[in-house]
C-alpha positions in Angstrom: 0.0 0.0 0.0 1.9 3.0 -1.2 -0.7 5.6 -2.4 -2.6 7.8 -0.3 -5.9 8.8 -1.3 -8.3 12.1 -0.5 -11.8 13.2 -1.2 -11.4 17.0 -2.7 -14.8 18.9 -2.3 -16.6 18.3 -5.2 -15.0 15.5 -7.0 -15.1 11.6 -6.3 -12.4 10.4 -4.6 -8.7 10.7 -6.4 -5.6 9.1 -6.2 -2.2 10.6 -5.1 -1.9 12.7 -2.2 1.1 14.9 -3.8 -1.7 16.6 -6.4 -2.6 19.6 -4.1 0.5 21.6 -3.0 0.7 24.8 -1.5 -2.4 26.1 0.6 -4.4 23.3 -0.7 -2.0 21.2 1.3 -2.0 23.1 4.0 -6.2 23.5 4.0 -5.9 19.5 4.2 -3.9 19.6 6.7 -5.8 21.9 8.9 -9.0 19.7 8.2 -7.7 17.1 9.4 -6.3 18.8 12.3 -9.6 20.2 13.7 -11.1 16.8 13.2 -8.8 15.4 16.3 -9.7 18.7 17.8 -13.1 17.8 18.1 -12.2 15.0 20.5 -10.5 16.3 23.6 -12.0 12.9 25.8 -10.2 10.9 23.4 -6.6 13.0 22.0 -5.6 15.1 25.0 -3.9 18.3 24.5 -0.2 16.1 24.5 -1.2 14.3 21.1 -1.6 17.6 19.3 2.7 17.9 20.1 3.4 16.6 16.7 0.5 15.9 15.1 0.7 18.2 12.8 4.3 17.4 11.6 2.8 13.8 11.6 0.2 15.2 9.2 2.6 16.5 6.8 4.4 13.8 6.4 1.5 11.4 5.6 0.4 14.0 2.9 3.7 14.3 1.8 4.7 10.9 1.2 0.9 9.5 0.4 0.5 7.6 3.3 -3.2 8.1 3.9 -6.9 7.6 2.8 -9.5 10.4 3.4 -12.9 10.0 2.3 -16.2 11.0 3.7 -14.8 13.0 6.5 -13.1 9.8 7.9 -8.9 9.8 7.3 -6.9 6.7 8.2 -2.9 7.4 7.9 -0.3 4.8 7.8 3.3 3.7 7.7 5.1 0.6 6.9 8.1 -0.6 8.7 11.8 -0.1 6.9 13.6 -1.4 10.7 12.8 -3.7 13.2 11.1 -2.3 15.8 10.0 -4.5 19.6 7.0 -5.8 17.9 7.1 -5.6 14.1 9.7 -6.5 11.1 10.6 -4.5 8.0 7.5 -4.9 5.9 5.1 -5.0 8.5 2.4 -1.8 8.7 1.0 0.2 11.2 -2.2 2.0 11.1 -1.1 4.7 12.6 -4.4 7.4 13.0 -7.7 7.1 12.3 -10.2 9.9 12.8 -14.2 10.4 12.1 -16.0 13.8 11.6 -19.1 12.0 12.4 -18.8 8.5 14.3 -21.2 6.1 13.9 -22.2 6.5 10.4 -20.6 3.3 8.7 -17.7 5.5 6.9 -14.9 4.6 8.8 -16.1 0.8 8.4 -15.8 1.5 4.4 -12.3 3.6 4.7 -11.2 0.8 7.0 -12.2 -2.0 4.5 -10.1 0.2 1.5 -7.0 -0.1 3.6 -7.0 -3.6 4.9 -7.8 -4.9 1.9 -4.6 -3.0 0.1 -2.1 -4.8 2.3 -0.4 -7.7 1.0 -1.4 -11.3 2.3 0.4 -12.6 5.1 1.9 -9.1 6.2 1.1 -7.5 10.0 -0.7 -4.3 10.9 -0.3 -2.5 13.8 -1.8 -0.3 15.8 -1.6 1.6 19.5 -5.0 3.0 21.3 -5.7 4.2 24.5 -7.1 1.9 26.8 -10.1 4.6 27.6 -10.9 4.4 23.8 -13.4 1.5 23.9 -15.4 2.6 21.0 -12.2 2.3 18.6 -11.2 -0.9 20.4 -14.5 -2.4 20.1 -14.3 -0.9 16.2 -10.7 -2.4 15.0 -11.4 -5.8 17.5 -14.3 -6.0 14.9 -12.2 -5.9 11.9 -10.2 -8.7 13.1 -7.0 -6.9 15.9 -6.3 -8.6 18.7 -4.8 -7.0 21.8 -0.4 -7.8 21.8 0.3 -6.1 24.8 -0.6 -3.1 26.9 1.3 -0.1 27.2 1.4 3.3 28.3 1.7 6.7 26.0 3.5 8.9 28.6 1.1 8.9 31.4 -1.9 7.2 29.3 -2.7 3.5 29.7 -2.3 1.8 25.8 -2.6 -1.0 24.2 -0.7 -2.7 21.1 -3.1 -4.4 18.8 -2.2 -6.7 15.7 -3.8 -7.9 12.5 -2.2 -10.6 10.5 -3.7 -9.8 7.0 
């Protein structure tokens, strides 16, 4: 999965993340940005450190699907890390304007079903976050260990694909 994909107001969705440049970029990245805003219960102020930077770099390199007001960002692994091998992926944000409505479930299906067969996904939640457990549990994660994000109890989940 290499391609990052966005939903530009008033066109269908379209491939490659590197089209807008400039302040279209940076409009994008602002979007996205107040999305995670809207969720102080679940990203506390700490999260918002480098989320931006973290932003750029998945428009920048392609490394993210947004459709329908739902965006899902992603890396895949070049080292050894504890937990993963080169090759292996990690989902590493995933964000809803509006919960509950099925598109996450649909932006969800787009990237799982990109990744090759066989391959590991990744991802780390807070352990307060039960919806989003509940939601990747149901698309086949399994808890790998829990963890903490600074002073936040986490868990590690994994998909094998």
């Amino acid at each position: 999965m290499t391609e990052g994909s966005n939903e530009s107001k008033g066109s269908n969705e379209s491939k490659g993340s590197n089209e807008s440049k400039g302040s279209n970029e940076s409009k994008q990245i602002q979007e996205w940005y107040d999305i995670f805003r809207k969720y102080p219960d679940v990203f506390p102020d700490a999260y918002f450190r480098f989320l931006r930077a973290n932003l750029e770099e998945s428009h920048k390199k392609g490394t993210f699907i947004y459709k329908n007001g739902v965006l899902l960002t992603w890396k895949q692994y070049q080292k050894t890390v504890n937990y993963a091998k080169p090759g292996d992926y990690a989902l590493e944000k995933m964000v809803s304007k509006k919960p509950g409505n099925g598109k996450a479930q649909k932006v969800m299906e787009q990237f799982l079903s990109g990744l090759p067969k066989g391959s590991f996904c990744y991802l780390k939640v807070a352990a307060h976050n039960e919806r989003a457990i509940c939601f990747y549990k149901r698309n086949g994660f399994k808890k790998v260990s829990l963890m903490n994000f600074g002073t936040v109890p986490g868990m590690l989940m994994r998909r094998k694909n």
